[in-house]
N, C-alpha and C positions, 0 to 999 in steps of 0.2 A: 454220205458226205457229198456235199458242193463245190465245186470251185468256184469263185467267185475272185480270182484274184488273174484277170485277164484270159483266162482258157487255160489255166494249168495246172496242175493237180498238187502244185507243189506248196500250196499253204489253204489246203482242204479245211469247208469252214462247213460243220455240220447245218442243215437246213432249219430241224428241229431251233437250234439255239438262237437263229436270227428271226426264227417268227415267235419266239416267246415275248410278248410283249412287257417283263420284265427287264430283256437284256442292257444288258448296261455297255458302253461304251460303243464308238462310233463302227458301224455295219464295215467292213472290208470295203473297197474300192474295187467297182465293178469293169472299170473302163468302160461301158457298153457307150457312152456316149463320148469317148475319147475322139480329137479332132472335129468334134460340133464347132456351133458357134456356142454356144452354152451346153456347160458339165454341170447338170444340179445336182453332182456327188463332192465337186469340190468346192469349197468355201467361197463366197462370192456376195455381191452385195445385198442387201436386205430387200426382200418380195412380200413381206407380213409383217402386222404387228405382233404375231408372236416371236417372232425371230431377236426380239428386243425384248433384254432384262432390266426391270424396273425394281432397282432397291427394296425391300420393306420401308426402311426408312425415309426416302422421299416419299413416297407413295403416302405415310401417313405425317407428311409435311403438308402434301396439298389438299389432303383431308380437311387439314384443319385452318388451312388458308379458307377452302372452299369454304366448310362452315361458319367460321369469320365473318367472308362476306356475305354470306347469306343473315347472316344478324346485323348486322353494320349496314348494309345496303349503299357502301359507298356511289356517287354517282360514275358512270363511266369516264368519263374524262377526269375522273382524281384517281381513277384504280390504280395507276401506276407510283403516286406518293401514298395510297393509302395501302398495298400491297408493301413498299418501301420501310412505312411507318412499322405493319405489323413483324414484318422481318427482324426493323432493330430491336423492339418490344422483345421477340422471341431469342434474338440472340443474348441480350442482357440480364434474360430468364437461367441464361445458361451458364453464364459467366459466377 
């Protein structure tokens, strides 16, 4: 066992269980970087695009925006009434 909960042995987190790359739930808090100017243990603002979760469902809205306009080939300067347009189209699909 490790500790890993500031130098003390009083919430021992075995080693084995945080290098299984299955583990689930967030790693114990190390302090090692406690009083920095940046903790990258504690939550903080976004450095990656992984760090941002994209719905399924948008995801396969602008799928089908993108392929849209690739059929369509609206000109640039209407994309904004012609993105507009396909929106109402798709909400009234829904309705």
């Amino acid at each position: 066992n490790v500790s890993l909960a500031g130098g003390s042995m009083a919430d021992p987190v075995p080693l084995a269980q945080l290098a299984n790359p299955n583990y689930k739930g967030d790693p114990p808090y190390t302090g090692a970087w406690k009083g920095a100017a940046y903790d990258p243990e504690l939550p903080g603002p976004l450095f990656n695009a992984d760090q941002i979760k994209v719905p399924v469902t948008l995801e396969t809205v602008v799928k089908e925006l993108t392929k849209q306009a690739i059929r369509d080939q609206p000109a640039p300067e209407d994309m904004y009434k012609w993105a507009h347009s396909f929106f109402q189209k798709r909400c009234a699909l829904q309705r």
